[in-house]
MISENU-392790 format. One record per residue (C-alpha): chain; y, x, z; residue in one letter; residue number from 1. Coordinates in Angstrom, 2 decimals, decimal comma. Example, Ala and Ser with C-alpha at 12.3 -4.5 7.8 and 13.67 -1.06 7.14 Angstrom:
// residues 2
+-------+---------+---------+---------+------+------+
: chain :   north :    east :      up : resn : resi :
+-------+---------+---------+---------+------+------+
:     A :   -4,50 :   12,30 :    7,80 :    A :    1 :
:     A :   -1,06 :   13,67 :    7,14 :    S :    2 :
+-------+---------+---------+---------+------+------+
//
This chain:
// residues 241
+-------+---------+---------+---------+------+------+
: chain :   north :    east :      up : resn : resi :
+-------+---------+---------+---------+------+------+
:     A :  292,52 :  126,54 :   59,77 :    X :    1 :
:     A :  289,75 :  123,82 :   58,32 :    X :    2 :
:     A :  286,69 :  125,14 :   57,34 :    X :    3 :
:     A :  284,58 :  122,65 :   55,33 :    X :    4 :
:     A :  281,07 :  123,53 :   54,58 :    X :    5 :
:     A :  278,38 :  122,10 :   52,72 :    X :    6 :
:     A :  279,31 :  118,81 :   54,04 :    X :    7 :
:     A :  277,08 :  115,52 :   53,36 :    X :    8 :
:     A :  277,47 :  112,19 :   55,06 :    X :    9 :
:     A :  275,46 :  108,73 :   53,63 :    X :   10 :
:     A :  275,81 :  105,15 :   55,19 :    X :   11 :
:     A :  272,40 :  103,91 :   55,23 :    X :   12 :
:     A :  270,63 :  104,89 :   52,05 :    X :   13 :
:     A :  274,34 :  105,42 :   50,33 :    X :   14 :
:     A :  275,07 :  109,13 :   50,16 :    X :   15 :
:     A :  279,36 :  109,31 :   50,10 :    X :   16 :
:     A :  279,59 :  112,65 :   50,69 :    X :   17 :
:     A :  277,66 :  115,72 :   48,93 :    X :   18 :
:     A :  277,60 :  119,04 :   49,63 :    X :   19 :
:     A :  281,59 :  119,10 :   49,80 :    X :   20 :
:     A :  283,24 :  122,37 :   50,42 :    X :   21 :
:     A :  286,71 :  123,51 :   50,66 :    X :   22 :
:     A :  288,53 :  126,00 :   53,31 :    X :   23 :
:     A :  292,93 :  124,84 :   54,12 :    X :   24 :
:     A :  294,32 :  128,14 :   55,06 :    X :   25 :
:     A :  297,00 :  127,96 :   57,84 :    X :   26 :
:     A :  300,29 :  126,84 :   56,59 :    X :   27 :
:     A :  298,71 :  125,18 :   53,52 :    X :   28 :
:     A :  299,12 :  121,40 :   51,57 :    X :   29 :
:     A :  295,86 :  120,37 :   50,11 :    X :   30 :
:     A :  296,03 :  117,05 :   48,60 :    X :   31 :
:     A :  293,03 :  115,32 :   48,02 :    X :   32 :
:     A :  293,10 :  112,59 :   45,00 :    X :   33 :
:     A :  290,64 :  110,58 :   42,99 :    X :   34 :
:     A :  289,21 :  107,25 :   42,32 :    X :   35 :
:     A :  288,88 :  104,43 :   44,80 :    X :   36 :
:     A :  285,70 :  104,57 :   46,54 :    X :   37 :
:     A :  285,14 :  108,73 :   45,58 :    X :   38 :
:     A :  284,87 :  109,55 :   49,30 :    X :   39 :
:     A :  288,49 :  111,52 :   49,88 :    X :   40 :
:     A :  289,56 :  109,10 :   52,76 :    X :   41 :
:     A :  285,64 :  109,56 :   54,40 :    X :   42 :
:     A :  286,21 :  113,44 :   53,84 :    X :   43 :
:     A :  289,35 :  113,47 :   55,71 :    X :   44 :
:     A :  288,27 :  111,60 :   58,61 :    X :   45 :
:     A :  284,89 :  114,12 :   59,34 :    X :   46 :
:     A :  287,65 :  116,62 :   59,72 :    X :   47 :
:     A :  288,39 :  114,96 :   63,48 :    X :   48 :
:     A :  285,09 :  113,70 :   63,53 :    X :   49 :
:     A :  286,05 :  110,00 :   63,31 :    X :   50 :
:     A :  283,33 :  109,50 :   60,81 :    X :   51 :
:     A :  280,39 :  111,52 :   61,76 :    X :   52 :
:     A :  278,42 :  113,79 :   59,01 :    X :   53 :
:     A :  274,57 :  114,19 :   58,77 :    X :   54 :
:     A :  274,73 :  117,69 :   57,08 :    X :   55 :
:     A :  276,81 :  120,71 :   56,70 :    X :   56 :
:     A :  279,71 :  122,43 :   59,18 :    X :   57 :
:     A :  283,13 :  121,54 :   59,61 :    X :   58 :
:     A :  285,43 :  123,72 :   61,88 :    X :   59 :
:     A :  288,69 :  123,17 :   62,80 :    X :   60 :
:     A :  290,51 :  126,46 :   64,32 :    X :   61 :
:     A :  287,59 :  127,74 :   64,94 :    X :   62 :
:     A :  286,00 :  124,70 :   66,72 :    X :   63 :
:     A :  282,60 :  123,37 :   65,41 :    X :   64 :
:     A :  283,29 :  119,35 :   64,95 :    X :   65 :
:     A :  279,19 :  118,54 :   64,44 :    X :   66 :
:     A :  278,85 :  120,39 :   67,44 :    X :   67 :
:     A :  277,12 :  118,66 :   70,20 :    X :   68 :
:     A :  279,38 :  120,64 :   72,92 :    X :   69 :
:     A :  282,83 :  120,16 :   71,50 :    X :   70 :
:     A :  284,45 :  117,31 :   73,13 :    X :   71 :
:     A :  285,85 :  115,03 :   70,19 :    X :   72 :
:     A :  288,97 :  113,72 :   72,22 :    X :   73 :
:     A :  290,22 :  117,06 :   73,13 :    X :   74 :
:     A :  290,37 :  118,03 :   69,55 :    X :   75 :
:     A :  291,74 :  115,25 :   67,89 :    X :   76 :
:     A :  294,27 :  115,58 :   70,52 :    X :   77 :
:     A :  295,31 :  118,87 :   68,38 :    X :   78 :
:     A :  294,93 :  117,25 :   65,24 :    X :   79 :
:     A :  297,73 :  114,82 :   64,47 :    X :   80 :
:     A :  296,34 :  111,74 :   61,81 :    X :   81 :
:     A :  298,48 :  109,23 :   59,94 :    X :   82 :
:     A :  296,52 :  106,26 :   59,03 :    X :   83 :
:     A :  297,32 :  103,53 :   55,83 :    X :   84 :
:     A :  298,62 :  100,99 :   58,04 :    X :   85 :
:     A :  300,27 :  102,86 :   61,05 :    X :   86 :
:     A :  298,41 :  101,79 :   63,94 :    X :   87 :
:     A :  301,05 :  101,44 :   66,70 :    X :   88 :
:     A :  300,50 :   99,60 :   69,59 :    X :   89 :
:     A :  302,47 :   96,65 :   68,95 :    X :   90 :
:     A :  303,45 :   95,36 :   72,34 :    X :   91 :
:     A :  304,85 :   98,96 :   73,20 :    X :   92 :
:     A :  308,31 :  100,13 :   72,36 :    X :   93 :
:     A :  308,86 :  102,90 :   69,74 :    X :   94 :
:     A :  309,33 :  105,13 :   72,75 :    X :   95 :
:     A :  306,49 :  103,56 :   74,43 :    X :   96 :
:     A :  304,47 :  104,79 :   71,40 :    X :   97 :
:     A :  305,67 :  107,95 :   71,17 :    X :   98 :
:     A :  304,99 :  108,92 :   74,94 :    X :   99 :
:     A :  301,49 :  107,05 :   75,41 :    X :  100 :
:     A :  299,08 :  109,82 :   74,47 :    X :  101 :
:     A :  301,47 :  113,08 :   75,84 :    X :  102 :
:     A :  300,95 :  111,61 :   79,60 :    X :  103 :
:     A :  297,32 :  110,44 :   79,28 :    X :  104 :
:     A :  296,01 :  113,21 :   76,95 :    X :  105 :
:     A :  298,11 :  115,90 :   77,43 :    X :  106 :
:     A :  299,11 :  115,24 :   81,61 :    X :  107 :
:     A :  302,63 :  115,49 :   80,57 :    X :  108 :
:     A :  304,88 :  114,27 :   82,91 :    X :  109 :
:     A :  306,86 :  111,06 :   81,56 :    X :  110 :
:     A :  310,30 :  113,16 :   81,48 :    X :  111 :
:     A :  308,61 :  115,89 :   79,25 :    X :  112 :
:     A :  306,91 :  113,52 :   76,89 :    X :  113 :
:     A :  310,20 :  111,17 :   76,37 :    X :  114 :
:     A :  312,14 :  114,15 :   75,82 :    X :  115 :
:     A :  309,49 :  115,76 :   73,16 :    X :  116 :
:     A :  308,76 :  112,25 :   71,49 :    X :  117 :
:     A :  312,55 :  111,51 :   71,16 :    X :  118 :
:     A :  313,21 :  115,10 :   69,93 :    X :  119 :
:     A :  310,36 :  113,95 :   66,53 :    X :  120 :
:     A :  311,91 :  110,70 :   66,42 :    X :  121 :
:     A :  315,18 :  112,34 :   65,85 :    X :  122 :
:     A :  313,53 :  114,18 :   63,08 :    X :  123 :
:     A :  312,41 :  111,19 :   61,14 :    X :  124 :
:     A :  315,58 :  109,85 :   61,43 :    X :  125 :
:     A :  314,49 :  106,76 :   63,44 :    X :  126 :
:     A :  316,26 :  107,92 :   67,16 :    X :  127 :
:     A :  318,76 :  104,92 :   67,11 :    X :  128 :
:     A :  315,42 :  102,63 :   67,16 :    X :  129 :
:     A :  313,61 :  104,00 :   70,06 :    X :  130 :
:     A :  313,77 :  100,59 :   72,45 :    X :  131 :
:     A :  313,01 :   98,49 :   68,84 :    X :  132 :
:     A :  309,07 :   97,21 :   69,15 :    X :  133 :
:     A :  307,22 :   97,98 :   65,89 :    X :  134 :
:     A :  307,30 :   94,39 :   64,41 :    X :  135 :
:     A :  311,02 :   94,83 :   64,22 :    X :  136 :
:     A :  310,86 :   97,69 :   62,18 :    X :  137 :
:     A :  310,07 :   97,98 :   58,15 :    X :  138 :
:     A :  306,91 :   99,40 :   56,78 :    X :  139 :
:     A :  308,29 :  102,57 :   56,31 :    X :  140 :
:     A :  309,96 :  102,95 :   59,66 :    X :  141 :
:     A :  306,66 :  102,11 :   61,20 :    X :  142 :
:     A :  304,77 :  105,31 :   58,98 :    X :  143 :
:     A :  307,38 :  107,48 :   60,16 :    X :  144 :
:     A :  307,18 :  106,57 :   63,99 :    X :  145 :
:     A :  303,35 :  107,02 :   63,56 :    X :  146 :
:     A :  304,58 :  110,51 :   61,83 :    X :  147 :
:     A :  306,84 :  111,25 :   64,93 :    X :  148 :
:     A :  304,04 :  110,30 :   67,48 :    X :  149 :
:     A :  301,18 :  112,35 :   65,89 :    X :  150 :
:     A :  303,83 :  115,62 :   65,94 :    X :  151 :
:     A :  304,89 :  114,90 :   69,24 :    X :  152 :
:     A :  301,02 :  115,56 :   70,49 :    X :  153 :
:     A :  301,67 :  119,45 :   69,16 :    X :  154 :
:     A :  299,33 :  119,40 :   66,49 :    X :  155 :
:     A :  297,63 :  122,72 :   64,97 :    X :  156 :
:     A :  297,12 :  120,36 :   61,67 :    X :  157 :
:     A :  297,68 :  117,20 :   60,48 :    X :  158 :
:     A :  295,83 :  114,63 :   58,16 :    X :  159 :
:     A :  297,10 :  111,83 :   56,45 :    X :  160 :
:     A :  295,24 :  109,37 :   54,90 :    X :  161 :
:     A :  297,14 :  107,68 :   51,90 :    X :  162 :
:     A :  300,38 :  107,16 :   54,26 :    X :  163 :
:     A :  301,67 :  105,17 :   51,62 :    X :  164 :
:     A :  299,63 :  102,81 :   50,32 :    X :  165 :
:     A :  300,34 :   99,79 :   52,45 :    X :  166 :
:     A :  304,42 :  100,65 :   51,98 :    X :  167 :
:     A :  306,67 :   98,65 :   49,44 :    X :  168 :
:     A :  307,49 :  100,73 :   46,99 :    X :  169 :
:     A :  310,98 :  101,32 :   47,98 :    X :  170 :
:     A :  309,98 :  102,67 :   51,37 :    X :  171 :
:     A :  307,18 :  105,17 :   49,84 :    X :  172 :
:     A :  310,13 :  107,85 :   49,39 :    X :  173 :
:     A :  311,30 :  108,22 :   52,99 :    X :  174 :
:     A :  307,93 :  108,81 :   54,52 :    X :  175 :
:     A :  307,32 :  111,25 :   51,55 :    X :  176 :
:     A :  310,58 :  113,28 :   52,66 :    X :  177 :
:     A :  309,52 :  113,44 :   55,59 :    X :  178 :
:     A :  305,86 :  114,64 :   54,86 :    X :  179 :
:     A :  307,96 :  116,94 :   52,22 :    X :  180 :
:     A :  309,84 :  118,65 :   55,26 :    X :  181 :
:     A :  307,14 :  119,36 :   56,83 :    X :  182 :
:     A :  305,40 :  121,26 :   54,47 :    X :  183 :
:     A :  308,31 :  122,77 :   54,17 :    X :  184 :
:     A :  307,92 :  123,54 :   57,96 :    X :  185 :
:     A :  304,36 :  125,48 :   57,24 :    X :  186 :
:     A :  302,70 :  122,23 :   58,80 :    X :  187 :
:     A :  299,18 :  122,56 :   57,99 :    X :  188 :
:     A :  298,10 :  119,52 :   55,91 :    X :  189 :
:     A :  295,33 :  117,89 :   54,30 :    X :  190 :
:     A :  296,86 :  114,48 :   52,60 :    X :  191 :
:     A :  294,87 :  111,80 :   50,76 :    X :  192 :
:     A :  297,13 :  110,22 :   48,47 :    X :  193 :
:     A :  297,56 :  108,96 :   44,61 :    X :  194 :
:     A :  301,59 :  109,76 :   45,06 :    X :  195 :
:     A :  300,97 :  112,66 :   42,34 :    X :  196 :
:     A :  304,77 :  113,26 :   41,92 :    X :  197 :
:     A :  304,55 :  114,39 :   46,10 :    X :  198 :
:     A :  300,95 :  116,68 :   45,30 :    X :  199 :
:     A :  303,11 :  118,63 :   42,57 :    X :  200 :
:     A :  305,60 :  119,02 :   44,27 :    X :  201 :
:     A :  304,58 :  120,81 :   47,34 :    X :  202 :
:     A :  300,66 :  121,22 :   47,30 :    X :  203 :
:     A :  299,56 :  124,72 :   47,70 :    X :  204 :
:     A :  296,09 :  123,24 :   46,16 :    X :  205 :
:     A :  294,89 :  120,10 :   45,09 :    X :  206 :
:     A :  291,31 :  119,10 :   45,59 :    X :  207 :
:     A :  290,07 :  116,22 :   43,43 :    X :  208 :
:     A :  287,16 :  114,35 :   44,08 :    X :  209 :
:     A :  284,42 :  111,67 :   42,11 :    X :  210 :
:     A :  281,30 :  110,03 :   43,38 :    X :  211 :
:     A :  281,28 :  111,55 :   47,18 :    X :  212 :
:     A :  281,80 :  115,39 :   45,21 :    X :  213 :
:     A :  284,64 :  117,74 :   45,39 :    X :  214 :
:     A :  284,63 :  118,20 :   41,16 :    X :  215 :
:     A :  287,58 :  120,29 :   41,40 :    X :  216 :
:     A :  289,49 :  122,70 :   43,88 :    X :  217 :
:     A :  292,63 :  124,17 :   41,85 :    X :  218 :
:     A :  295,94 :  125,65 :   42,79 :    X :  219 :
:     A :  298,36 :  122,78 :   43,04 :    X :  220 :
:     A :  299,88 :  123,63 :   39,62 :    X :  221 :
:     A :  297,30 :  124,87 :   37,68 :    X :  222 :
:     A :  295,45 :  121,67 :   38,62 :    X :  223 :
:     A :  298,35 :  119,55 :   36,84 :    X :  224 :
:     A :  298,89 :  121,76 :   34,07 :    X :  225 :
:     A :  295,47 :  122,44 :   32,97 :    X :  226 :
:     A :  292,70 :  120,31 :   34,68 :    X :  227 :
:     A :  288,92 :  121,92 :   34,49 :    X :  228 :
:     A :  287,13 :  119,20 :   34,48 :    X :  229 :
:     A :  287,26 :  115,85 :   31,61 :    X :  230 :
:     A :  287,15 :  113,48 :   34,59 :    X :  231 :
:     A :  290,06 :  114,93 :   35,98 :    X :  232 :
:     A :  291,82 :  115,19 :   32,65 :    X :  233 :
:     A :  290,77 :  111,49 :   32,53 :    X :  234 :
:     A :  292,42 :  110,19 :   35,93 :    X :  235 :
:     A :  295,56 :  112,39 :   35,85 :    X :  236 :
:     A :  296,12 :  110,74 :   32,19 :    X :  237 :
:     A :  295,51 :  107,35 :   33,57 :    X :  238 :
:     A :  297,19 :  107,76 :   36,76 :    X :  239 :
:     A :  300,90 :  109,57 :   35,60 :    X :  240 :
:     A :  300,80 :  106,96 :   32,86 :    X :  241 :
+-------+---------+---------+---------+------+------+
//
């Protein structure tokens, strides 16, 4: 479903990405962990080409996203992303929020994009809320509307880029369950996150990165059981402690 080839991006003279690599087979969790500043949140956004890349290929379904020709709307459109801090439109009701995109992306009528956005918000367990605005909801409830929005757009693969890390950390475990169901689903994902307890638990591989490189691409387990490389041995010891 994601190809990733070869991929190198730099800001300037900075180089953050090199030569990064990695394929997400249809149906597949790959989490991608490491350090602050080691280039997993930049890798996940070339995937929808909201950061652009100077070298390498990226497809998505079989669309080139360095192409010149693809039109970079349309296929974020078929990629759902959940950002840190949710990104709602604030003066818009939860329905509101949900419906938005489905009429002016997708030409849905309003009828068909109410009923599909209420149908995800009954999923995340929020439909009781849909006239609240999103300042009268928690942290939490907010990630999961943004969740229930980015399904309702019919995504072929969604990204999420540590959903959690601007949550208290009594709200982290809802918006995990919900992330957890839809793995469970066969949702294809790619999800940046340092919740480690979620990546065992349902990532089909676990990518782990350091200094703009992809050091390590493992099978989810195999990468928590027996790391290949010292530096991952060296976070996963630092961050389960």
């Amino acid at each position: 479903m994601i190809e990733i080839d070869n991929v190198s991006k730099w800001y300037g003279p900075v180089q953050v990405l090199r030569d990064c690599t990695t394929r997400v087979a249809r149906g597949d969790v790959v989490v991608v962990c490491g350090p602050s500043g080691s280039g997993k949140s930049t890798l996940i956004k070339t995937v929808n080409g909201l950061e652009a890349f100077q070298q390498g290929t990226i497809r998505v379904d079989g669309t080139s996203v360095g192409d010149p020709a693809t039109r970079l709307p349309a296929l974020r459109a078929r990629i759902g992303m959940v950002f840190q801090n949710f990104e709602l439109f604030p003066h818009l009701s939860v329905r509101d929020n949900l419906t938005l995109a489905q009429v002016k992306v997708l030409k849905r009528s309003r009828d068909q994009a109410t009923a599909n956005g209420l149908e995800y918000l009954d999923r995340v367990g929020l439909l009781a809320h849909q006239d609240k605005f999103p300042a009268q909801l928690s942290g939490g409830q907010q990630q999961r509307v943004a969740i229930a929005r980015a399904l309702a757009m019919d995504p072929v693969a969604m990204l999420f880029d540590e959903p959690t890390s601007a949550l208290d950390p009594e709200m982290v475990g809802e918006v995990l369950d919900v992330m957890t169901g839809l793995a469970q689903d066969g949702m294809t994902m790619m999800v940046v996150t340092h919740e480690m307890g979620f990546a065992r638990r349902v990532a089909d591989r676990v990518v782990f990165m350091d200094e703009g490189r992809i050091v390590e691409d493992s099978a989810g387990e195999a990468f928590f059981e027996a790391p290949q490389s010292e530096r991952a041995r060296e976070f996963l010891a630092r961050i389960i402690h």
